[in-house]
C-alpha positions as CSV (number, residue, x, y, z in Angstrom):
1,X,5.8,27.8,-3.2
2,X,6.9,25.8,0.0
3,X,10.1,24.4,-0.4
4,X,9.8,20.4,1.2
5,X,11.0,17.1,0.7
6,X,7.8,15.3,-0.8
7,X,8.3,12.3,1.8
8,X,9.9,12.2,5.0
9,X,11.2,8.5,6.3
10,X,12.3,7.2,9.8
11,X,12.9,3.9,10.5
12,X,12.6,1.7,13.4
13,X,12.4,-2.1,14.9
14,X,12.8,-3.3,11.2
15,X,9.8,-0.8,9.9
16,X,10.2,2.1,7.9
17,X,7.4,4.5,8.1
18,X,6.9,6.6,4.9
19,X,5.1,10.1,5.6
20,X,4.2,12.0,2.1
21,X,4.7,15.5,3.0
22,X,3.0,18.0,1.3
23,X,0.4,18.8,3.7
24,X,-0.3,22.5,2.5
25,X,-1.9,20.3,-0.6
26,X,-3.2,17.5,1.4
27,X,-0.2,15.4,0.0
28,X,-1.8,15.6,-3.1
29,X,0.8,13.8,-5.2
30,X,3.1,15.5,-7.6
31,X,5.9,14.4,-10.0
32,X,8.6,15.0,-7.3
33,X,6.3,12.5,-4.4
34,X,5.5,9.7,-7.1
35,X,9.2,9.8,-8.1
36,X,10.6,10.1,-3.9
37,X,8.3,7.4,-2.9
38,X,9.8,4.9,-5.8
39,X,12.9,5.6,-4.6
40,X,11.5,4.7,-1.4
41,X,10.5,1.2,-2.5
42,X,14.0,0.5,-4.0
43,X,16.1,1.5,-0.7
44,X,13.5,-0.4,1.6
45,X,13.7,-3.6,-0.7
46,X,17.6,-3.1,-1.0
47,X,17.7,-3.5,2.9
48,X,17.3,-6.6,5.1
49,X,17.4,-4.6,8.0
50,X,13.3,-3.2,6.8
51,X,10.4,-5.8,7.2
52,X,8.0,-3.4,6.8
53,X,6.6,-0.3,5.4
54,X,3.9,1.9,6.7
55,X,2.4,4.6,4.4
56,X,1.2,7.6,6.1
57,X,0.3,11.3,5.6
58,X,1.7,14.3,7.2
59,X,-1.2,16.9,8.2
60,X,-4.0,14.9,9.6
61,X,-4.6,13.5,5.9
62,X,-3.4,10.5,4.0
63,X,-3.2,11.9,0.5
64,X,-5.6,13.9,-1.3
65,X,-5.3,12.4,-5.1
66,X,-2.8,14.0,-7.8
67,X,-1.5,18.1,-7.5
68,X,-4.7,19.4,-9.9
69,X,-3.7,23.0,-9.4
70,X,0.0,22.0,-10.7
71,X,-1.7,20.0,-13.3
72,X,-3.9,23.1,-14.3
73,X,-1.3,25.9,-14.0
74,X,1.6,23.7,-15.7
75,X,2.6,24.1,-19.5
76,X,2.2,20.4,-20.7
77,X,2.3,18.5,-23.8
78,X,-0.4,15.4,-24.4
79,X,2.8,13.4,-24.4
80,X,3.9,14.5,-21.3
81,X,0.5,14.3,-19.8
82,X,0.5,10.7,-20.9
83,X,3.8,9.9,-19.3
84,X,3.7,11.5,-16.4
85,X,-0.3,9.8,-15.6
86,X,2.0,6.5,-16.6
87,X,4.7,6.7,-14.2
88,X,1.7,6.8,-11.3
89,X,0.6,3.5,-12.5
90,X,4.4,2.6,-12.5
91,X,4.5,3.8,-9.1
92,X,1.3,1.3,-8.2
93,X,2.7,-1.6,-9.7
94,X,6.1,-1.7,-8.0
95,X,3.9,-1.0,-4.7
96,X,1.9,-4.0,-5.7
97,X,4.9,-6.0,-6.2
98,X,6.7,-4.6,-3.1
99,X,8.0,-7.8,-1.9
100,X,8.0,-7.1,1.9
101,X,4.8,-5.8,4.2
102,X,3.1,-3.0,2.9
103,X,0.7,-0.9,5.3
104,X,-1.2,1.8,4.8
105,X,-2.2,3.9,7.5
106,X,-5.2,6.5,6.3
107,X,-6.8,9.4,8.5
108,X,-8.6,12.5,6.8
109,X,-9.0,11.5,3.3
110,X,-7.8,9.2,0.8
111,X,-8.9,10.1,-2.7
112,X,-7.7,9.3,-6.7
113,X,-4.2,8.4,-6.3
114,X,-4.2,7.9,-2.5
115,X,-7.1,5.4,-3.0
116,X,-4.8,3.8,-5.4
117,X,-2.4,3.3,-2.6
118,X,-4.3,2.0,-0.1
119,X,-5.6,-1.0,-2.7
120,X,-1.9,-1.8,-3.4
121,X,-1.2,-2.1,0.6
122,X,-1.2,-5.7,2.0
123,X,-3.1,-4.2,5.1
124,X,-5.2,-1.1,5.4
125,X,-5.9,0.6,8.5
126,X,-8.4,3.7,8.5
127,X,-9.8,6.1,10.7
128,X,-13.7,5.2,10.8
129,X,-14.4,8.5,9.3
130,X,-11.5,8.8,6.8
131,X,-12.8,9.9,3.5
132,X,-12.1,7.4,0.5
133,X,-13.2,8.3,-2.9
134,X,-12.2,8.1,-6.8
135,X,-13.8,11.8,-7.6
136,X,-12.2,11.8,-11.1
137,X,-15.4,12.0,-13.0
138,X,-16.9,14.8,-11.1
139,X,-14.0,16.9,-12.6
140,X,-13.9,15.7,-15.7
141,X,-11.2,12.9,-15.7
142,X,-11.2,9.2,-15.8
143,X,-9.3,7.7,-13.2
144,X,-6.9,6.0,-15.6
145,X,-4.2,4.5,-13.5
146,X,-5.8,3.5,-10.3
147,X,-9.2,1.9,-12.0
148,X,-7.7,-1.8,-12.3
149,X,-6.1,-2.0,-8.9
150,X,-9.2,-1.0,-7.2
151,X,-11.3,-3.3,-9.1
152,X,-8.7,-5.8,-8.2
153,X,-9.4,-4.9,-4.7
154,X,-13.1,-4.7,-3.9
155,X,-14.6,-5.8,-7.1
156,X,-15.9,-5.0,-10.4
157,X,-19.2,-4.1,-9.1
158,X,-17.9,-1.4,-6.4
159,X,-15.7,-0.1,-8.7
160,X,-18.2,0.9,-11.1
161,X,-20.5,2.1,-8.3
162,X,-18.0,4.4,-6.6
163,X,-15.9,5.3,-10.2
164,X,-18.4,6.2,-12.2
165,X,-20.5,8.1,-9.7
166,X,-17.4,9.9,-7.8
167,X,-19.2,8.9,-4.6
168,X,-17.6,9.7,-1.4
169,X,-17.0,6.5,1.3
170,X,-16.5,6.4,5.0
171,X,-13.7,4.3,6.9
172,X,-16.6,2.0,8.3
173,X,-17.7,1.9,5.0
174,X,-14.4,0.9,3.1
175,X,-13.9,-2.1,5.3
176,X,-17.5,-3.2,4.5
177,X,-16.5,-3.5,0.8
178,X,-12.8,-4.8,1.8
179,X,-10.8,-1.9,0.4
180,X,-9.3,-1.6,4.2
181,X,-9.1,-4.5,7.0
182,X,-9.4,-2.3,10.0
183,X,-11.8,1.1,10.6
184,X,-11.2,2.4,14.0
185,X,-12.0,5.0,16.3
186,X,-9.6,7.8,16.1
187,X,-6.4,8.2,16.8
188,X,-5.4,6.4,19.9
189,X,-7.2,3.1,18.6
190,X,-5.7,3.3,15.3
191,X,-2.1,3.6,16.8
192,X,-2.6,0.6,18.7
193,X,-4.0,-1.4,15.9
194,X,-1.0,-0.7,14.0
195,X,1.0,-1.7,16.9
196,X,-0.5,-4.8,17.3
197,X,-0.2,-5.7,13.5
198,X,3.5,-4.9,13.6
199,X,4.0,-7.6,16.4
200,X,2.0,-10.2,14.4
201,X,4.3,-9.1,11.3
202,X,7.0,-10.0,12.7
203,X,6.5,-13.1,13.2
204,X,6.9,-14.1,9.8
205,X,9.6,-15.4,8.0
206,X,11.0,-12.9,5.4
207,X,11.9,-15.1,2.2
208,X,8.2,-17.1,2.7
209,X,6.2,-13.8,3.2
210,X,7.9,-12.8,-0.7
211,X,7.0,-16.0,-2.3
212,X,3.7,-16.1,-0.6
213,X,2.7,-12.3,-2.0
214,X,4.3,-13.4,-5.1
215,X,2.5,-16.4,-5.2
216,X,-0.7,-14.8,-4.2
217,X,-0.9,-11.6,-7.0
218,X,0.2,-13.6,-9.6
219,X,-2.5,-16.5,-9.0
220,X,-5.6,-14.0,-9.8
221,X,-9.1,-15.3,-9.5
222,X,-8.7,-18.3,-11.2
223,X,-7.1,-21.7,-10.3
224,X,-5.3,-23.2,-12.4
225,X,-2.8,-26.7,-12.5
226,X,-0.1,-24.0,-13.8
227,X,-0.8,-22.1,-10.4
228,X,-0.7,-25.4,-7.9
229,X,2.5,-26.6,-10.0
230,X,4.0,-23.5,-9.1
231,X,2.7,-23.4,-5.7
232,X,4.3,-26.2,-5.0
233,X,8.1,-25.5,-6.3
234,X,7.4,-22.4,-3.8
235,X,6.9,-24.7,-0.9
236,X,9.5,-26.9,-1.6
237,X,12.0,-24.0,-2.0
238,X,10.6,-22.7,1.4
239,X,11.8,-25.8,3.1
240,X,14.8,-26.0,1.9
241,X,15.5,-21.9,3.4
242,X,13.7,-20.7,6.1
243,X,11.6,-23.7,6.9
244,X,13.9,-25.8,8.0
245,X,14.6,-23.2,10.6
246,X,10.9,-22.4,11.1
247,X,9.9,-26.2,12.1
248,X,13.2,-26.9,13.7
249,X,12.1,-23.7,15.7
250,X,9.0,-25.3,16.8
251,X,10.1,-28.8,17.4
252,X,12.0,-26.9,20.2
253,X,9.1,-24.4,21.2
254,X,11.6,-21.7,20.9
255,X,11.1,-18.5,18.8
256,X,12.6,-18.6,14.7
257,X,15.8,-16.5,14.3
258,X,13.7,-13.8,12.3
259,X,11.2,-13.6,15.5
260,X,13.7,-12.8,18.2
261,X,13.5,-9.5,19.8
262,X,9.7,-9.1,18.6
263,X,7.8,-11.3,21.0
């Protein structure tokens, strides 16, 4: 048994970067990383000084799905199956609602729950060859938790292709169906397309980029009167907060206070 902490975090210029750490098991998730990487969420939404999250994976790989062989090997009730296959979707829908940046940054493989993740990020970034897959049926399972966030993501149509198939997807691939934005390279190209996103990032005000992700999940596929009422008290809120700043900012052609040191 190798004795790790599930998630290691650093943080820097207003970003924290999340690594999940199990890379003897290809960060496959376990009860101890969903559980770290809520924690996460809470202390990186509890401080203003983080604009930004980047999810990453130690090991060359971003995350490999759920722990089967602890699944297999461990004593377990159906209730505790239940819960535990819950708290995952838990763990997706405070990513979802995550009200600062979330990016996820994928080499080597992102399968099951770590394709979850990536359709809960605001921004995806993948190696061109990174592996994405929901492989659930191939062993049996049904991919309980993750299924309506990636149909949320890319589709009803290529969700039932790649979920009920277990087809494996390349990086080039995945940003051909829109489950990530950016398939690069390799290494060096990813890094600087991360590097360039952050400096676009921060750029934005911190109180409008929550409303707008708040306004934006909650809207769905359909426009309502309901949604353009409430898109409308979110503007005038905005104007009243940081957009008086903002415009004042560029009446003067001068950088907002929440862009200096970032240009």
């Amino acid at each position: 048994m190798v004795d790790e902490a599930p998630i290691l975090i650093s943080q820097a210029g207003g970003v924290m970067y999340v690594t999940l750490n199990r890379p003897h098991a290809r960060n496959a998730m376990n009860g101890a990383m969903v559980e770290a990487l809520m924690a996460a969420f809470d202390s990186a939404e509890a401080d203003p000084g983080v604009r930004i999250m980047v999810l990453r994976g130690a090991g060359g790989v971003f995350c490999a799905g759920g722990d089967l062989k602890g699944f297999a090997t461990g004593p377990k009730t159906p209730d505790a199956i239940t819960k535990g296959n819950r708290l995952f979707g838990t763990l997706l829908e405070r990513a979802q609602a995550f009200p600062k940046l979330l990016i996820s940054f994928c080499r080597g493989a992102a399968m099951g729950g770590g394709f979850g993740l990536v359709c809960v990020s605001d921004i995806a970034i993948a190696d061109a060859d990174c592996r994405f897959g929901m492989p659930e049926v191939t062993l049996g399972l049904v991919p309980a938790q993750i299924a309506p966030f990636v149909c949320a993501r890319i589709g009803l149509t290529h969700t039932r292709n790649l979920a009920l198939t277990g087809a494996i997807i390349s990086g080039k691939k995945a940003r051909k169906l829109g489950l990530v934005h950016y398939a690069e390279a390799g290494a060096l190209a990813m890094d600087q397309r991360l590097t360039d996103i952050l400096k676009q990032a921060h750029k934005a005000a911190p109180e409008a980029l929550a409303a707008t992700k708040q306004m934006l999940i909650g809207m769905g596929n359909t426009v309502t009167p309901e949604t353009l009422d409430k898109a409308a008290e979110l503007f005038t809120a905005s104007l009243g907060g940081e957009g008086r700043e903002g415009t004042q900012a560029f009446a003067e052609k001068r950088l907002p206070a929440w862009a200096e040191g970032h240009a």
